[in-house]
N, C-alpha and C positions, 0 to 999 in steps of 0.2 A: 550477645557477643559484642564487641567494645572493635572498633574500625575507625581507623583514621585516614582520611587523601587530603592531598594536597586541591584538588576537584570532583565534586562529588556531581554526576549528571544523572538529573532523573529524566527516565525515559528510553524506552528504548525502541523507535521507530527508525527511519532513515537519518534524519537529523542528530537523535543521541547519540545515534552508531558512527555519523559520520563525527563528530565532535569528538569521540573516546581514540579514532585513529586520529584526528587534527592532532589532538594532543598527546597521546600516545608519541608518533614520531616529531613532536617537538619535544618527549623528554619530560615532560610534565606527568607529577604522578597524577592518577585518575583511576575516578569507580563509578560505573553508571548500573544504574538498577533499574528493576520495570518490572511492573506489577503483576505483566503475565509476560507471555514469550515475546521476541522480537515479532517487528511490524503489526501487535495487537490492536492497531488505531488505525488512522487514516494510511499510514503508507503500507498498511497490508490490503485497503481497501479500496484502492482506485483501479481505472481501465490500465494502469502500464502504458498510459502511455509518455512516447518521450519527446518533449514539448519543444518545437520550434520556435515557440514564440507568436506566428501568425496568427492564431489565436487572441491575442492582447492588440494587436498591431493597432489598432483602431480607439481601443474606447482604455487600457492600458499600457501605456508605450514602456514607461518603466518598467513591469515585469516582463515584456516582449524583451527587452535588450538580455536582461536577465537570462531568459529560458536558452535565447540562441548561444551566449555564451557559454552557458553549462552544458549546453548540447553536444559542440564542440567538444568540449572538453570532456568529458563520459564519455563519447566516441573513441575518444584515443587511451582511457587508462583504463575503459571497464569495457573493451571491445565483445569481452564474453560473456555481458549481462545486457544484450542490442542487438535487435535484429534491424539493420536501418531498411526499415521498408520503406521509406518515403512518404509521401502524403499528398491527398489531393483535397481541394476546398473546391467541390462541386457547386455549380446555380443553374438555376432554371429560370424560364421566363419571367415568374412572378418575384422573384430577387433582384433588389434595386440594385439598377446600373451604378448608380451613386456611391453606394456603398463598396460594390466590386471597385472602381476606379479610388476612393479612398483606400482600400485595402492592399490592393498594388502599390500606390505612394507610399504608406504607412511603409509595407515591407522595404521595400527601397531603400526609404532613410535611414530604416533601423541598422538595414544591411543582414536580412532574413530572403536568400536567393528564392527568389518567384518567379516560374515561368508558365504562361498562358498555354495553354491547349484545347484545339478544337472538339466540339463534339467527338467527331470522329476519332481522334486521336487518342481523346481521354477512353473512350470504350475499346480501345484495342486494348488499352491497358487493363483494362477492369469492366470485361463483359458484361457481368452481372450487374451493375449499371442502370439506373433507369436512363433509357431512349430517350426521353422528353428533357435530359440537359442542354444544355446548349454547351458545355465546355468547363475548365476547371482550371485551376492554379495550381500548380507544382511545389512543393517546401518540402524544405530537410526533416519532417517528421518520423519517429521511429518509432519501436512497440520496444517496451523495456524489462526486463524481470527481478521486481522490487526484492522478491526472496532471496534472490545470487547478490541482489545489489548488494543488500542490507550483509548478510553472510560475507561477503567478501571482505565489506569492511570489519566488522569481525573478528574474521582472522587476521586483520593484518594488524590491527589493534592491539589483538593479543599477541603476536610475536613482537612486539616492540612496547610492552608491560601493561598493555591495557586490560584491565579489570573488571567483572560484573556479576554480576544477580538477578539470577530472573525469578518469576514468578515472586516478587519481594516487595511488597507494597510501603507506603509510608503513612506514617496514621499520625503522626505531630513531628511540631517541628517547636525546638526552645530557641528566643530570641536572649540575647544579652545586649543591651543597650539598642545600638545600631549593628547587628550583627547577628544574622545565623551561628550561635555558638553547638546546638545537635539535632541531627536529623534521626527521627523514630521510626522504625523499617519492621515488618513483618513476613516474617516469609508463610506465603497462602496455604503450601501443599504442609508443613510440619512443625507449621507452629512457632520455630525460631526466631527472637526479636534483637534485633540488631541494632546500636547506639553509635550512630556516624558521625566523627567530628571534623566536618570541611572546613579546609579554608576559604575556600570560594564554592557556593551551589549553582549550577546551571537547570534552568527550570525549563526543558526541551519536553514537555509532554503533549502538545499540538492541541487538541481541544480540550483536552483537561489544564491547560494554565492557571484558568481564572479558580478552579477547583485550590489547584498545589497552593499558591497564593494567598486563598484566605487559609490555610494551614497556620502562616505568618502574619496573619490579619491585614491583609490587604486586596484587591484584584484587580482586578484587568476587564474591561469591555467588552467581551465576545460575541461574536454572532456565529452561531453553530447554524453551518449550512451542509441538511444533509443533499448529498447525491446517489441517487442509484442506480444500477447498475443492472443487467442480464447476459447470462452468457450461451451462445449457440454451443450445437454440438458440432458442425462443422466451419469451417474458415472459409467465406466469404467473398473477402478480397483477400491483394497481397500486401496491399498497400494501406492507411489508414486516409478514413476518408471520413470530410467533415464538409457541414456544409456553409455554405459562402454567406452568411448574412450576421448582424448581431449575435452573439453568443446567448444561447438558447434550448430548451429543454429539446433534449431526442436529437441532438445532429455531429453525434461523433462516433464512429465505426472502429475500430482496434482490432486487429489482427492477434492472436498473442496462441503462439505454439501452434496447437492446431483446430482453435477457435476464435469465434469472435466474440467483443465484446461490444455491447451497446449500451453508450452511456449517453448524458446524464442528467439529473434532473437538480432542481436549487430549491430545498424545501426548508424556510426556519422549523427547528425544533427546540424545545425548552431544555431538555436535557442531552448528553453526553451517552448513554448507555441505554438507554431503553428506548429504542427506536426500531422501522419495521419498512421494508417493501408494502406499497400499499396498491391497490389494482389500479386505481387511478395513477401513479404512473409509469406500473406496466404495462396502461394501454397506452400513456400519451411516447411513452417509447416506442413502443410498436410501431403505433401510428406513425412516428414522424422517420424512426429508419426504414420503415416499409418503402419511401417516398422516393430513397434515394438506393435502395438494393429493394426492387418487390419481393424477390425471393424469402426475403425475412420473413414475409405474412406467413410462408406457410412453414417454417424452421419451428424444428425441435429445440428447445430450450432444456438446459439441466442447470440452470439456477438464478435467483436474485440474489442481489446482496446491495450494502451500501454502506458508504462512509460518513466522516462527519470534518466537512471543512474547518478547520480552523481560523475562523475571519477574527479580524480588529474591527470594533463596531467603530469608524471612522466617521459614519456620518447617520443624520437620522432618516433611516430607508427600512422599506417591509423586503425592497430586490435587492436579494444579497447579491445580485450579478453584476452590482454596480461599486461593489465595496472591491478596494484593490486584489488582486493574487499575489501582489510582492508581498514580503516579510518584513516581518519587523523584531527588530533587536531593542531589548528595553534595557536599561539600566538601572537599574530598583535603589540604586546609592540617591542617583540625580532625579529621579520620579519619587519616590519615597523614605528616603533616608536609612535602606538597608543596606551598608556596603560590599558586603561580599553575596550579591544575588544579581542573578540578570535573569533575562528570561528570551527564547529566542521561537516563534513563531511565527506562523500563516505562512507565504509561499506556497511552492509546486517542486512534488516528488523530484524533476530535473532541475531546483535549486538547490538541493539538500548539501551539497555539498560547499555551493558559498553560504551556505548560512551557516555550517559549521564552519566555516573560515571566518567568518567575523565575526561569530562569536568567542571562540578559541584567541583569535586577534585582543579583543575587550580583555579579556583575561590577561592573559599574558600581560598586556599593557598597567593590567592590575597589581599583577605580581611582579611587574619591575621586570618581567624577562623582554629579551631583543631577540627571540628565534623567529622567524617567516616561517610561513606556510610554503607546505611543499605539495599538498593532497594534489593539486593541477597538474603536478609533473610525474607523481610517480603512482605509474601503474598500478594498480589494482587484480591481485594474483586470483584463478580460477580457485572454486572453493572445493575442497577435498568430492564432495558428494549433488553437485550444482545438479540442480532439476532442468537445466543445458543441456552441459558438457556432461555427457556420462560415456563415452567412448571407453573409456576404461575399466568398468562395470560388465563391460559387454565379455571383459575378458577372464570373468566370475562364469561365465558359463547361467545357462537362464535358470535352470533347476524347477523347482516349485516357484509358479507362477501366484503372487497373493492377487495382485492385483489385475483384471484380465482388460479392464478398457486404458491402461494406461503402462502398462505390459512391466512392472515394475515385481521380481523377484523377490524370494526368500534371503535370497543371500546377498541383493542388493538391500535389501532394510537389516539383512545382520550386521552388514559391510559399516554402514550410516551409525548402528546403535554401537560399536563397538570403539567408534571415534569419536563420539560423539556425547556430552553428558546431557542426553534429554530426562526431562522430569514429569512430562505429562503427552500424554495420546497425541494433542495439537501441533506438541513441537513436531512431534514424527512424521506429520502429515506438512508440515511448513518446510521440510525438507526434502520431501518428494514430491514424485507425481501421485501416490496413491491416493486415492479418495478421488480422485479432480475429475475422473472421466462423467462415462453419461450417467452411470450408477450412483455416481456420485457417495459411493462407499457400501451402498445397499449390497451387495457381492461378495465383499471384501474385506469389510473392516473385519469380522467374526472370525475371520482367516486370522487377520492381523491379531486379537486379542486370544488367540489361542498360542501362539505363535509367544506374545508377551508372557501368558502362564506359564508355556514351557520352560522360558529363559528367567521365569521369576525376577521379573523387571515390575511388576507395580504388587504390593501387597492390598491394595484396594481390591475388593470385589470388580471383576470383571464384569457382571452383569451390570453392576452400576456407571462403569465405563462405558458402557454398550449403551446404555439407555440414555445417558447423556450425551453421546455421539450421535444417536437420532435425533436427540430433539433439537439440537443442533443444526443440523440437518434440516429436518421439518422447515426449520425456520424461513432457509435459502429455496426449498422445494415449493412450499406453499401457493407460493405469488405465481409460479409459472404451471401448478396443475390442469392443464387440459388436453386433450387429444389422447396420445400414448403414452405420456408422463403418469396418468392418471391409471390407467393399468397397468406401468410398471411399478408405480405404487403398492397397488392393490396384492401384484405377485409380493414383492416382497415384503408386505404389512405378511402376508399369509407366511413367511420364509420364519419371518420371527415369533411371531402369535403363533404359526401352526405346528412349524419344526422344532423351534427352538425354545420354544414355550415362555416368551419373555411377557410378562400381561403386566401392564400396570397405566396406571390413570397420567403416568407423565407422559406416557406414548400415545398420543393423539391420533383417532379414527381419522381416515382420509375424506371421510364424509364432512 
């Protein structure tokens, strides 16, 4: 099939989505594609959370100003994608004085409001608390929900003529002279290839850049910095809590729904896609949030996971924690002589949306148009089926329950698939809560893939849905097997091998 835009954006995490409404309501035609579902990269894979800034205050001033003003701002247009819990940067005795009093001035100048609290004080607020702090600092941090985020924008993309394609990958790209004159697209699930002729490409794929790029014979410096990730099965604190010293593996707590997240760790990896939770550091997590909540030592876990920062290799360093979290906007006319391509990377999830502002900005300025951005003023509408906001859902009556740890309905995932054009299992599950509880779908899915049959929504063999949805799985469950996880396992290894008769070599013994 033969497509033409006026902007063609590949990629479809926060940053592409936020880009497709930048320019969507400036009026700019636009088509963003992405190789699998929204948020399939890093902005589906982080803690959520929503970044004060304090964080940088110190050894990053430039992203700090960044993060506090996007903070602000998300507050006010995406108020139902935020839960503002606040945030505390905990220290203990052995945390230099030094650094606490640099990090109060830092926030100061930046103008990131920080308020001191005594021991005492800070454990009224957050019992669970280790006793041996001496006290904590106050910041605007929030917990954020990247699913509603990204979805929100979305829809509002689409009501004002923004375009896209998911699961639609790109496999070449023809250059004419100085210029992207077509982009060669696949779609994954049925085969369909698609011949896109931009005038301008936006290359927003976050760690895969340096990939899209030599497509057109050129790339980019990357430093792929994974971080991982664990999630409790109950919520912890109310508040997100980090601790007070250099930024460092194990010292950030997230709040998010009715769990916590504990992150994160800074590991180079060579590649983009083939990466893994490793024990090493889900004990050096353990270990260091244990420090600051004990209760974690003895917390049930229902999963690892992890993402893959997108760095600009800036300088020559093995600690990626020293390379920026600002973004960077490139120009590929003024860097390499290709005029209609930019590319727009690195940052933090509570950037996403200046980075789609200048980049959309670059454009424009490209195409000769004089429209402003408006994303900073206008709200951002709740999304039909938000794993939020489902108040309205409720008035579906419960019915048949599929999902039991995360109390999500028959008729609320008919409600979703009936508005909705998903095309594979993942989307269905990126737009609810099912799968997420403690079962982490072990319960459930089989509910949901009969449920599919009935409504003859995938003409794939359901078993082979089912067994890719384990291994899947397996993958997040792996890292955290011990204690009870390890017999809820075993029950439902025996649910599928015994009842439901599923046997094959890609379903991995628990052993």
């Amino acid at each position: 099939m033969k497509l033409k835009t006026e902007v063609l954006i590949v990629g479809g995490g926060a940053t592409g989505t936020g880009i497709l409404r930048d320019l969507s309501l400036r009026k700019i035609p636009c088509l963003l594609i992405e190789k699998g579902d929204f948020l399939s990269g890093a902005s589906g894979r982080n803690h959520g959370l929503l970044h004060s800034g304090a964080r940088y205050v110190v050894f990053d001033p430039e992203a700090a100003r960044e993060c506090i003003s996007e903070n602000r701002i998300l507050k006010r247009i995406a108020p139902q994608c935020i839960e503002e819990t606040g945030g505390l940067f905990i220290y203990f005795p052995e945390d230099s004085q030094e650094y606490r009093k640099k990090f109060i001035s830092s926030c100061n100048e930046i103008g990131i409001p920080a308020k001191t609290l005594k021991r005492d004080e800070t454990l009224s607020l957050e019992p669970k608390l280790n006793p041996d702090i001496l006290g904590a600092i106050e910041v605007p941090d929030g917990a954020i929900d990247p699913f509603q985020l990204v979805l929100a924008n979305v829809n509002d993309a689409e009501t004002h003529g923004g375009k896209f394609l998911l699961h639609t990958k790109v496999i070449s790209i023809l250059l004419d002279n100085d210029k992207i004159k077509r982009v060669f697209a696949q779609d994954s699930i049925n085969g369909e290839e698609y011949s896109i002729e931009p005038s301008f490409v936006i290359n927003a794929t976050g760690a895969w850049a340096d990939d899209f790029l030599k497509l057109a014979g050129i790339g980019l410096p990357m430093s792929l910095s994974k971080g991982s990730m664990l999630i409790t099965n109950q919520r912890f604190t109310q508040r997100v809590i980090n601790r007070l010293r250099p930024p460092s593996d194990g010292d950030i707590i997230v709040p998010n729904h009715t769990v916590s997240i504990l992150g994160t760790t800074s590991i180079r990896v060579g590649e983009v896609e083939n990466f893994e939770v490793t024990p090493y550091e889900v004990s050096i997590l353990l270990r260091e949030a244990s420090k600051m909540i004990p209760d974690i030592d003895s917390a049930r876990f229902i999963r690892a996971y992890a993402g893959i920062r997108p760095l600009i290799q800036t300088e020559e360093t093995s600690n990626d924690r020293t390379l920026s979290r600002g973004f960077f906007l490139i120009d590929h006319e003024k860097r390499n002589g290709i005029k209609n391509l930019i590319t727009i990377t690195g940052g933090k999830l509570v950037t996403y949306r200046l980075m789609a502002e200048k980049a959309s900005d670059l454009i424009s300025e490209k195409m000769g148009i004089k429209v402003s951005c408006s994303t900073h003023m206008k709200p951002l509408s709740a999304t039909k089926f938000s794993i939020i906001e489902r108040d309205h859902l409720k008035k579906l009556g419960k019915g048949i329950m599929l999902c039991d740890c995360e109390l999500v309905s028959q008729k609320e995932v008919e409600s979703v698939l009936s508005h909705m054009k998903l095309r594979d299992l993942q989307d269905l599950l990126h737009r609810t809560r099912i799968a997420k509880g403690t079962c982490q779908g072990g319960f459930c899915i089989y509910r949901l893939l009969s449920l599919f049959k009935e409504l003859e929504l995938t003409g794939e063999d359901t078993d082979q849905i089912l067994k890719g949805f384990l291994e899947e799985r397996w993958n997040g469950i792996r890292p955290i097997l011990w204690g009870i996880a390890i017999k809820e396992e075993e029950f439902i290894e025996g649910i599928y091998k015994g009842i439901l008769n599923i046997q094959s070599s890609e379903i991995r013994n628990v052993e």
